[in-house]
LUMPA-714806 format. One record per residue (C-alpha): residue in one letter; x, z, y. Coordinates in steps of 0.5 Angstrom, whole numbers, always signed. Example, Ala and Ser with C-alpha at 12.3 -4.5 7.8 and 13.67 -1.06 7.14 Angstrom:
code = A	east = +25	up = +16	north = -9;
code = S	east = +27	up = +14	north = -2;
This chain:
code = X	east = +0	up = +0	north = +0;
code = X	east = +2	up = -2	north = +7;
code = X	east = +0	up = -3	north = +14;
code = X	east = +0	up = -10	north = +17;
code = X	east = -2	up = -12	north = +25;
code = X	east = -8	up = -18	north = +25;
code = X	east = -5	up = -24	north = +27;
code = X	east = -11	up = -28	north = +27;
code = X	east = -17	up = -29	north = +23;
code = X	east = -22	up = -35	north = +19;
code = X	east = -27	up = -36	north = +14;
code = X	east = -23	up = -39	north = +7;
code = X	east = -24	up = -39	north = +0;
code = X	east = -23	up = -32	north = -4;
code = X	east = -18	up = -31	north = -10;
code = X	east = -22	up = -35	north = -13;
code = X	east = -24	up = -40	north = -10;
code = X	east = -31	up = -40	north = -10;
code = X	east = -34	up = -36	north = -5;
code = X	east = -33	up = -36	north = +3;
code = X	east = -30	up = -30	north = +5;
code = X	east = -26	up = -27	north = +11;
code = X	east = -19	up = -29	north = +11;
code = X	east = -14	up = -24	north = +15;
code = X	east = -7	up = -26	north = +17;
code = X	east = -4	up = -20	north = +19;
code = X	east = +4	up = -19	north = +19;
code = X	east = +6	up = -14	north = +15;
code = X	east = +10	up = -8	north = +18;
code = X	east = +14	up = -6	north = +11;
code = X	east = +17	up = -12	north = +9;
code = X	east = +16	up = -16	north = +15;
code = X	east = +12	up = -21	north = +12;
code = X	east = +7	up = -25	north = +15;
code = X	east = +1	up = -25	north = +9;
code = X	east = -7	up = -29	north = +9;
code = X	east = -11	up = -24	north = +6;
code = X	east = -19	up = -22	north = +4;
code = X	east = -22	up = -17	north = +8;
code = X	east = -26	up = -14	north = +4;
code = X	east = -32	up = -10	north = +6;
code = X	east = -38	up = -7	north = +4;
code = X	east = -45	up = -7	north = +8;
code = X	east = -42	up = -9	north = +15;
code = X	east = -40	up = -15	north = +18;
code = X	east = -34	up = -15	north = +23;
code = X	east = -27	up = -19	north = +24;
code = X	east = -22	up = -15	north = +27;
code = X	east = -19	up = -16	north = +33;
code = X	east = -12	up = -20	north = +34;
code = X	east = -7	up = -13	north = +35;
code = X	east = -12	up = -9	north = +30;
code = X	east = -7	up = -5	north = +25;
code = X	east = -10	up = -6	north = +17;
code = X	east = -9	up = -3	north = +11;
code = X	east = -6	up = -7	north = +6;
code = X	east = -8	up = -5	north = -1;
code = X	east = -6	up = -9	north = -9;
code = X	east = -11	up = -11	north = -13;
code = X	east = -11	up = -8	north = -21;
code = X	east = -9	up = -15	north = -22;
code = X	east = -2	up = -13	north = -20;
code = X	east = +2	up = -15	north = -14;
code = X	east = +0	up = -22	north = -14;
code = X	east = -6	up = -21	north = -10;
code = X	east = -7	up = -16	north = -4;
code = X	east = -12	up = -15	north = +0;
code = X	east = -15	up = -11	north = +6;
code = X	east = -18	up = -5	north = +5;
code = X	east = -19	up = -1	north = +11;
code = X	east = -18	up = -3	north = +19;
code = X	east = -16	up = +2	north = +26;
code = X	east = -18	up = -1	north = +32;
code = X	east = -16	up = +4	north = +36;
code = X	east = -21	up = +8	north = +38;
code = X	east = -22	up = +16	north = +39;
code = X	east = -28	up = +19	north = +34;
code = X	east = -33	up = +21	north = +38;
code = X	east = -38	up = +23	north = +34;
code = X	east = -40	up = +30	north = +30;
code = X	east = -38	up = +31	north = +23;
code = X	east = -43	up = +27	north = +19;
code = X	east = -44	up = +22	north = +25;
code = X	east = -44	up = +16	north = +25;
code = X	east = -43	up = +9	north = +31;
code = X	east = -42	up = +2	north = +29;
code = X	east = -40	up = -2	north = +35;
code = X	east = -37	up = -9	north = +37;
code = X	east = -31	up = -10	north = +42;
code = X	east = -29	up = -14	north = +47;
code = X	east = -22	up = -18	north = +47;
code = X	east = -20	up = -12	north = +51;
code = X	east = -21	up = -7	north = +45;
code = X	east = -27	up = -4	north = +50;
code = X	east = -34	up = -2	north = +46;
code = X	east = -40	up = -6	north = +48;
code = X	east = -46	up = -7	north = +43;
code = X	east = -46	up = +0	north = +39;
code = X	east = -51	up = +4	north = +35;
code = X	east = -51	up = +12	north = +34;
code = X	east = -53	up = +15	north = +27;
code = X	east = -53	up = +22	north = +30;
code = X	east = -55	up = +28	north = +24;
code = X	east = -61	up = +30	north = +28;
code = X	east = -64	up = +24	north = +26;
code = X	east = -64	up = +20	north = +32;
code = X	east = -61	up = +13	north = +33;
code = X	east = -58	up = +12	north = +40;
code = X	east = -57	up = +5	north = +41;
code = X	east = -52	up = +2	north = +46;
code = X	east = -52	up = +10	north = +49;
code = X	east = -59	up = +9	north = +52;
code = X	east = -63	up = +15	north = +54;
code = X	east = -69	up = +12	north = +54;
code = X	east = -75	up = +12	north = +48;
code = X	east = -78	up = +6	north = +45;
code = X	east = -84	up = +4	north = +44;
code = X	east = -88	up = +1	north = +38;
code = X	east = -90	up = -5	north = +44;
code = X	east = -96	up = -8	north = +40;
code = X	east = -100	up = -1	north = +39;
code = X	east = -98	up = +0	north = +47;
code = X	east = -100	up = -6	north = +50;
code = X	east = -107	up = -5	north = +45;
code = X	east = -108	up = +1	north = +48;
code = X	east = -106	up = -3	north = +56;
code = X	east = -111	up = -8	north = +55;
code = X	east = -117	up = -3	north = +53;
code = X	east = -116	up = +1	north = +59;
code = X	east = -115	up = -5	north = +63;
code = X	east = -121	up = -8	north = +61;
code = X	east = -124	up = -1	north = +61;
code = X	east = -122	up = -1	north = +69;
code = X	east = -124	up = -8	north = +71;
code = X	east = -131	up = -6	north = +69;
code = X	east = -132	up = -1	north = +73;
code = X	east = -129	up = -4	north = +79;
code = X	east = -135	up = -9	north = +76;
code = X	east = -140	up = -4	north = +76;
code = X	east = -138	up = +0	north = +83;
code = X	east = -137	up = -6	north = +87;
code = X	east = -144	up = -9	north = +85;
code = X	east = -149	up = -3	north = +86;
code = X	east = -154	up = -3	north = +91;
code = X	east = -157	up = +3	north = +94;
code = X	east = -165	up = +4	north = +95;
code = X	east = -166	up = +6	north = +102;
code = X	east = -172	up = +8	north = +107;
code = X	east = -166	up = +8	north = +114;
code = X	east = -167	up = +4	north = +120;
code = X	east = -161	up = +0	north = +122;
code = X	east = -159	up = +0	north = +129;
code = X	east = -163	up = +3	north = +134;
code = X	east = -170	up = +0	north = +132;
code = X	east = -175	up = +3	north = +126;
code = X	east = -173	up = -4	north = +123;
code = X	east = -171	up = -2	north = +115;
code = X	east = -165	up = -3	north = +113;
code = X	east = -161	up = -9	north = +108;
code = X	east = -160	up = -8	north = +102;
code = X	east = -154	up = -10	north = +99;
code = X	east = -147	up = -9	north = +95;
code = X	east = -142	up = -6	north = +99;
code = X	east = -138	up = -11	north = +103;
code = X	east = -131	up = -9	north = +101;
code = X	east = -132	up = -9	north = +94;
code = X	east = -126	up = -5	north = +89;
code = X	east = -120	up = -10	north = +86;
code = X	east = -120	up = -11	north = +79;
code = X	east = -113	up = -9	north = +76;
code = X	east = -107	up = -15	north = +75;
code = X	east = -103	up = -11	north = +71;
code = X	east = -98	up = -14	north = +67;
code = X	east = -94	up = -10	north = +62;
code = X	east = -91	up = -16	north = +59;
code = X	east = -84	up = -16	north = +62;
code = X	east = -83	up = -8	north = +58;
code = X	east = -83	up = -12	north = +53;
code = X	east = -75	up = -11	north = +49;
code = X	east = -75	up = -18	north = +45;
code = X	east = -68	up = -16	north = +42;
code = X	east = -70	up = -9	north = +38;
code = X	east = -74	up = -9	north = +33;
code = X	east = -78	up = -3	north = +30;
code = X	east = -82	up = -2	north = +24;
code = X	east = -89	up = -3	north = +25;
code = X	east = -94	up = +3	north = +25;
code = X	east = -97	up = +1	north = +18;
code = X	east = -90	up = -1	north = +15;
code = X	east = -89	up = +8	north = +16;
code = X	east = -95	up = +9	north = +13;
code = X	east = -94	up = +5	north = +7;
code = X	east = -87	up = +9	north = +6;
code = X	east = -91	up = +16	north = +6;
């Protein structure tokens, strides 16, 4: 076992030559050698950056066929035993796109404070208040009041009719609250899960 420094990175053939997989050039610091090898992961899809030291590993094979095993990108654990954050990097080695797994449970996307929202059960509820509200606006701004006064300084009776300002129907929109690019099961898919 040894260490290597990632040179560069591609898609390839594995020992075999049958299926694609990530392909690691890396310079490997004992022998000095720079070497094409599998990386091999599990569950996750990441290339290393170039500059990104690895974990050289044999194969039972013998040492004809190493592979990478393990990779350090150079960032400082910030997370509780237990935890878990999976995060991508810009070329300057920088966090970007992340997810928390934290042990209370909750999952932290890119640090956000926020919560999320089931969007479809919201916007039903949104929709039925709306409606709901423009009815009313309906009923209040065409009532009529029955009346016995006089208008103006004769005993002439007076006019009957809706009010002349009339309460405005609700424009809202929450459309644009709409997160496209997170996606959480659906109500029924929980209860399915119970």
């Amino acid at each position: 076992m040894e260490i290597g420094v990632v040179q560069r990175t591609e898609v390839g053939k594995n020992m075999d030559g049958e299926t694609d997989v990530l392909l690691v050039t890396a310079d490997a610091t004992e022998d000095d050698d720079i070497q094409t090898l599998e990386l091999f992961q599990n569950g996750m899809d990441y290339v290393p950056l170039q500059g990104a030291r690895v974990w050289i590993d044999w194969l039972p094979e013998g040492d004809a066929y190493r592979i990478i095993t393990a990779i350090q990108d150079f960032q400082v654990s910030t997370v509780e035993p237990g935890e878990r954050r999976v995060y991508a990097l810009n070329d300057d080695n920088e966090k970007t796109a992340q997810i928390y797994y934290k042990k209370t449970g909750e999952l932290g996307l890119n640090e956000g404070e926020d919560f999320v929202v089931r969007y479809s059960e919201l916007k039903l509820a949104f929709d039925e208040l709306k409606a709901d509200f423009n009815a009313l606006v309906d009923m209040v701004s065409g009532h009529i009041h029955a009346t016995t006064a006089t208008v103006g300084a004769s005993a002439t009776p007076g006019v009957i009719s809706a009010p002349t300002s009339p309460a405005s129907k609700s424009s809202a929109d929450m459309s644009k609250s709409k997160v496209e690019t997170v996606m959480i099961p659906t109500f029924e898919q929980e209860e399915e899960e119970d």
